[in-house]
C-alpha positions in Angstrom: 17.3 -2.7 -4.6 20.1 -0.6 -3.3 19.8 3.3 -2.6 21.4 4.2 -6.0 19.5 1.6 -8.4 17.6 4.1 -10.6 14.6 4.7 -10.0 11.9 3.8 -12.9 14.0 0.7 -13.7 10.8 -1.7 -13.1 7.8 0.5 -13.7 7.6 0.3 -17.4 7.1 -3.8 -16.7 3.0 -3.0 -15.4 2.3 -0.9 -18.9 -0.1 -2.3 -20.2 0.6 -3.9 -23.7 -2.2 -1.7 -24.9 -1.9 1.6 -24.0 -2.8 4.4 -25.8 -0.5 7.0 -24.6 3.3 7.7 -25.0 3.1 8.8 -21.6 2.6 6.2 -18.4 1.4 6.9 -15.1 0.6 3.8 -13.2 -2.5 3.4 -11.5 -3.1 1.6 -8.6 -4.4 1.2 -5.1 -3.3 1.4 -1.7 -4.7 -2.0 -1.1 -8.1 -2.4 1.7 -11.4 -1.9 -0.8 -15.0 -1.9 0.8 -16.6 -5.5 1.1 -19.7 -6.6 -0.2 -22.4 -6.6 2.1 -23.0 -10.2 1.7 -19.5 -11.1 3.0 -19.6 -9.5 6.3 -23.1 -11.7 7.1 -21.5 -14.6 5.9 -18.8 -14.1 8.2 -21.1 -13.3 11.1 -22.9 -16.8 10.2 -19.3 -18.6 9.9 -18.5 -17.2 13.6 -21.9 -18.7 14.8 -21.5 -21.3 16.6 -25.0 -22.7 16.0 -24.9 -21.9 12.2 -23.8 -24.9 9.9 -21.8 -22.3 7.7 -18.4 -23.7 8.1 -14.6 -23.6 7.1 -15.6 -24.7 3.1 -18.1 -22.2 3.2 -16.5 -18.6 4.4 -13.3 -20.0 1.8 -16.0 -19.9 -0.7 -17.3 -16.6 -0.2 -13.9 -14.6 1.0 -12.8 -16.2 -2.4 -16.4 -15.5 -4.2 -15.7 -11.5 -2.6 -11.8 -11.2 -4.4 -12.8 -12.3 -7.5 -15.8 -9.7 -7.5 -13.3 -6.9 -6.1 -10.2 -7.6 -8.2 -12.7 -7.5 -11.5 -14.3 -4.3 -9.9 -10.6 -2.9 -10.0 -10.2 -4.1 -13.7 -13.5 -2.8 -14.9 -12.2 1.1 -13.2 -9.0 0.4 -15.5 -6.5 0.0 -12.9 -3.1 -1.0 -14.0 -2.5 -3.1 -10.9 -4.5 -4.6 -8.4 -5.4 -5.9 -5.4 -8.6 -8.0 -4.2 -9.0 -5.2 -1.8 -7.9 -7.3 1.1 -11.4 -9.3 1.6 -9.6 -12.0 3.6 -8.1 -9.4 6.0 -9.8 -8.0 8.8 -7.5 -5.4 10.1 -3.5 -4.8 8.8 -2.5 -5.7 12.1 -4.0 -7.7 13.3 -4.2 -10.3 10.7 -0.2 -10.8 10.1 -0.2 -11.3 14.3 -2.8 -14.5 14.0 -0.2 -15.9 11.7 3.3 -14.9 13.2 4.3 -17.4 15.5 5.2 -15.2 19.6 1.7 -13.2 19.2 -1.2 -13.4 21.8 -4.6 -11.4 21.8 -6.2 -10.1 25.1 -9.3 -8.6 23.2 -11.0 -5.5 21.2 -9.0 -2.0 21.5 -10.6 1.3 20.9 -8.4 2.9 17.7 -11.1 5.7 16.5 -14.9 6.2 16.5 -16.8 3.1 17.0 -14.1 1.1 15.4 -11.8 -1.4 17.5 -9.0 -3.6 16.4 -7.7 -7.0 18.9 -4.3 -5.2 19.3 -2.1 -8.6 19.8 0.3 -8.6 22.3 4.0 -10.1 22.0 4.7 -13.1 24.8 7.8 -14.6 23.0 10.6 -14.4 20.0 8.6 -14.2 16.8 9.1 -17.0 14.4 7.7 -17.3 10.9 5.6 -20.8 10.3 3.3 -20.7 6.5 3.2 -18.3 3.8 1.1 -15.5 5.0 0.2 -14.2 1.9 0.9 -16.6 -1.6 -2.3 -18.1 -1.8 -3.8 -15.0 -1.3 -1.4 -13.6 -4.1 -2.4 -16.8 -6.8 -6.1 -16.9 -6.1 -5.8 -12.6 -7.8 -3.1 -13.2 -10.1 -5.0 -15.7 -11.4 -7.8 -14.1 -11.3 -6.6 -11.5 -13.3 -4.4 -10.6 -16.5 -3.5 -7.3 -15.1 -0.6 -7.0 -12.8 -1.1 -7.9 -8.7 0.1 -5.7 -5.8 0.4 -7.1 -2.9 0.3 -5.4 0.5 2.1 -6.1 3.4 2.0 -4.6 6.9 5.4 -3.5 7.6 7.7 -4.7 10.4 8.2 -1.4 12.4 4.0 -0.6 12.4 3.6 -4.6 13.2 6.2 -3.8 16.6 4.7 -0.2 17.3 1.2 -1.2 17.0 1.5 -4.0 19.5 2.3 -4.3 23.3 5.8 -5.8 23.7 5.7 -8.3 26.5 9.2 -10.2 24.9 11.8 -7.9 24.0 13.8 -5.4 25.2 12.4 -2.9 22.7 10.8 -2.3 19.7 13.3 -1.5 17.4 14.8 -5.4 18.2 11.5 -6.6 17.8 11.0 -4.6 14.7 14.4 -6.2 13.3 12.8 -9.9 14.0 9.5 -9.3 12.3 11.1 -7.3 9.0 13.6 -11.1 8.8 10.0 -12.6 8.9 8.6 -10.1 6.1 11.5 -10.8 3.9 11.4 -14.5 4.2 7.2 -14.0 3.0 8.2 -11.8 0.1 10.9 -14.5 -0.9 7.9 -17.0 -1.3 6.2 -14.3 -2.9 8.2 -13.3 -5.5 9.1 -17.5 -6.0 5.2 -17.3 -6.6 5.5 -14.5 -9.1 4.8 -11.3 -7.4 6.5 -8.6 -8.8 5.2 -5.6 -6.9 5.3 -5.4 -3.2 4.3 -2.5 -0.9 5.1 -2.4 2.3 2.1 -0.6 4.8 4.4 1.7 7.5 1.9 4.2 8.7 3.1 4.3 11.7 6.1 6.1 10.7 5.4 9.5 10.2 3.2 9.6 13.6 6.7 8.7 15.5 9.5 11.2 15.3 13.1 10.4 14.8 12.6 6.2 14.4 13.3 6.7 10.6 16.8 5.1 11.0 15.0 1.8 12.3 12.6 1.6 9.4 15.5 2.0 7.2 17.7 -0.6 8.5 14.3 -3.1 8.7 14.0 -2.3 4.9 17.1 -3.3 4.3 16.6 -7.1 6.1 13.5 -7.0 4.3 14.8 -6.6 0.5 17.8 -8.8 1.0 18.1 -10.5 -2.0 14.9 -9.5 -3.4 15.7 -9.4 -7.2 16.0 -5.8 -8.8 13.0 -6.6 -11.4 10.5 -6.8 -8.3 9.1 -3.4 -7.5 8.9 -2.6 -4.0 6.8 0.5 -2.5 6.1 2.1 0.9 3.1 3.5 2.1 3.0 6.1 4.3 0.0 8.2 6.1 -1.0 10.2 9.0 1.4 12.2 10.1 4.1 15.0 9.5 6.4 14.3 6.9 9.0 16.6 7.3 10.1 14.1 10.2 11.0 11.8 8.1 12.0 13.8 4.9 14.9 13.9 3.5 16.0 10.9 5.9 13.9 8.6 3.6 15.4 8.9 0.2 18.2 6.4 1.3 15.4 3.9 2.0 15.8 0.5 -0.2 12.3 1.6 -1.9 11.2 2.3 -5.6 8.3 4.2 -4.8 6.6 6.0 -1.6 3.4 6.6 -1.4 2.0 9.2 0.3 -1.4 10.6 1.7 -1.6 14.3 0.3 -5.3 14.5 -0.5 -6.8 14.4 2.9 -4.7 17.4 4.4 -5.4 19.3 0.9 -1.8 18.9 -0.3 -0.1 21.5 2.8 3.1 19.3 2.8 3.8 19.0 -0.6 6.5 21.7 -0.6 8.4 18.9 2.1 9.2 16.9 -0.8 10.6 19.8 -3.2 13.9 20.3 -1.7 15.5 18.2 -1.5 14.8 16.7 -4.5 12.8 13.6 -4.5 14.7 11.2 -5.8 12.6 7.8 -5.6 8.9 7.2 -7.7 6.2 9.0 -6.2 3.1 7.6 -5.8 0.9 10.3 -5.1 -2.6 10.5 -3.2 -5.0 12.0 -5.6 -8.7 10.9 -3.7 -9.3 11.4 -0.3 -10.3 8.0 1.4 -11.8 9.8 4.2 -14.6 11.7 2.6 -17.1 9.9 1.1 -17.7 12.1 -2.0 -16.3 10.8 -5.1 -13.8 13.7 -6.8 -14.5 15.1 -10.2 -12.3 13.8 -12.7 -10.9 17.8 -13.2 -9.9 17.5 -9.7 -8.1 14.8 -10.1 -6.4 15.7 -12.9 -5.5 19.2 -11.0 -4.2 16.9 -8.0 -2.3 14.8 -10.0 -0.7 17.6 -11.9 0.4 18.8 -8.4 3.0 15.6 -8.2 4.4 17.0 -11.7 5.4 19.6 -9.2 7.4 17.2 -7.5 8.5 14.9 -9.9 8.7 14.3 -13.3 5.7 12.2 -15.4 7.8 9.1 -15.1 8.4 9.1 -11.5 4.8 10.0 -11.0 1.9 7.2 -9.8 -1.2 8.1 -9.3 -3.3 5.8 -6.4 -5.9 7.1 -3.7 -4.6 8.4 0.0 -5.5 5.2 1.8 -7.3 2.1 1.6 -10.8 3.0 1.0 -12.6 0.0 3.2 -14.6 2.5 5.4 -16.0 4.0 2.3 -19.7 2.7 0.7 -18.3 0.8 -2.2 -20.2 2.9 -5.0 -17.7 5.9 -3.8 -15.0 4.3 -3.8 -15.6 2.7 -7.2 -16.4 5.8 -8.7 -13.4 7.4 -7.2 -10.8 4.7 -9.2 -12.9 5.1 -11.6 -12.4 8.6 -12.3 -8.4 8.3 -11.1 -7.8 6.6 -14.2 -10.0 8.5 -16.3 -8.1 11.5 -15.0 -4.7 9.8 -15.4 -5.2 8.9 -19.0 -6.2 13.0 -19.5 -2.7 13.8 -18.1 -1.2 11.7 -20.1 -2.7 12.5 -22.9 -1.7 16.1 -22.2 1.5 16.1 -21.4 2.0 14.1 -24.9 0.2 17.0 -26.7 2.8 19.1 -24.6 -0.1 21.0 -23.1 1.5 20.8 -19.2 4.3 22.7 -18.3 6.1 20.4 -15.9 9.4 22.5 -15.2 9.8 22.3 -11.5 12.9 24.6 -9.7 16.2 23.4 -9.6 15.9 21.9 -6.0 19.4 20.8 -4.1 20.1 17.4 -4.1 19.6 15.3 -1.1 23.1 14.8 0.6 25.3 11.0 -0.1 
């Protein structure tokens, strides 16, 4: 879509058919869920060597784990899903094993006790096989709710790597966002309709907004208008990259909030935000599921920002590092508390006058 499409043009498409109130806000998640016990020893036995758990096997269970975690999504009452990413390891590294010009030299230290084989870049990057359509039918089959499918964006992919092969990142950023557009092209021939792409690197980097601008652009070339395309955003300070990225090719940001207790909303009063916000309401770093009152009072605090129909309502993060009972019972009261706000603000019980902010500049 262009900078000046509308915005809410393709939400109303993932209402459900059923819904009880006049009011929508779309539930979702960010995309990485916790797996099931089970699946991380069967991957240890598929790695072994000595073990006669082969390829037919860990296909089994990786596609035994979605099923479970895409009807785990249902029965919270998400909107859209996602099978919480149980045949990804880590959001870099698993588009690098696929991207033809990457190499791995072994584990990194990122935080804590948790590492990530940080790939490095020998050579121009070339797109071989879909990355992600399989992935995308095994859920949407798998489901009869709408599938969100996320996609680690081209500018993290370039940051998040050493660069052995170009001159820079920003021409290596360029290369892998041609890449991410010809995967969503198969994707949305497969049927996706909703796309989010993963940047969280952006807001930890000052003033490389332009270059994630111009790689959104190569990557929703001719992506039809009906197919709803996010951007997820975390860690950082967002006033370096606020107001710059209303003019972003996007639908819908989302944003962590929770996690920093909501001290850079006012960033995204004034100007006004002009795009869908999709708003962290649970914090996917503490491992305490949220009353559904708090929700409700976090997700009132996006009425401050935009109105109900710009508004979507998702947790900060993915929520892999979180025992899976919390992080059920966290979606599980997000919707709850959604469905209260709506239910509200059709009773007309939420005042959701906002200022008059100035409008971002053309």
């Amino acid at each position: 879509m262009s900078p000046d499409t509308p915005v809410n043009e393709n939400k109303d498409q993932f209402r459900p058919d059923d819904h009880d109130n006049d009011h929508f806000l779309l539930t979702t998640v960010v995309g990485s869920y916790p797996k099931p016990k089970w699946l991380n020893r069967a991957k240890e036995l598929y790695q072994d060597d000595d073990h006669e758990f082969d390829a037919e096997d860990w296909q089994e269970a990786t596609d035994d784990a979605a099923q479970l975690i895409t009807a785990e999504h249902e029965r919270a009452g998400l909107d859209a899903v996602v099978d919480g990413e149980m045949r990804r390891n880590e959001m870099v590294e698993f588009f690098a094993h696929r991207i033809e010009g990457y190499e791995f030299n072994g584990p990194v230290k990122v935080w804590g006790h948790n590492y990530f084989d940080k790939p490095s870049v020998v050579s121009e990057v070339e797109y071989d096989d879909s990355w992600l359509v399989d992935e995308y039918e095994f859920t949407a089959a798998a489901s009869d709710r709408p599938v969100k499918v996320p996609i680690t964006g081209p500018y993290t992919l370039a940051n998040w790597s050493f660069n052995e092969a170009y001159d820079d990142d920003e021409e290596l950023a360029y290369d892998l966002a041609d890449l991410v557009n010809e995967e969503i092209e198969k994707l949305v021939e497969a049927g996706a309709r909703y796309i989010q792409i993963d940047e969280p690197a952006l807001a930890t980097t000052p003033d490389d907004h332009a270059i994630v601008g111009e790689a959104l652009e190569r990557i929703v070339a001719d992506i039809p208008e009906e197919v709803r395309i996010g951007l997820h955003v975390c860690y950082g300070d967002y006033s370096r990259i606020y107001p710059e990225i209303l003019e972003f090719p996007v639908d819908e940001f989302d944003l962590e909030l929770a996690n920093g207790d909501y001290e850079q909303l006012d960033v995204f009063k004034d100007p006004a935000f002009t795009k869908d916000l999709a708003l962290g309401v649970t914090d996917a770093h503490v491992a305490e599921v949220e009353s559904v009152e708090q929700i409700e009072e976090n997700i009132e605090k996006g009425l401050e920002v935009v109105p109900p129909e710009q508004l979507v309502v998702s947790p900060d993060c993915g929520v892999k590092l979180l025992p899976r009972e919390i992080a059920y019972g966290k979606m599980a009261n997000m919707v709850e508390a959604a469905r209260n706000v709506e239910a509200a603000l059709d009773a007309g019980e939420l005042d959701v006058e906002r200022g008059a902010p100035t409008p971002a500049d053309d």
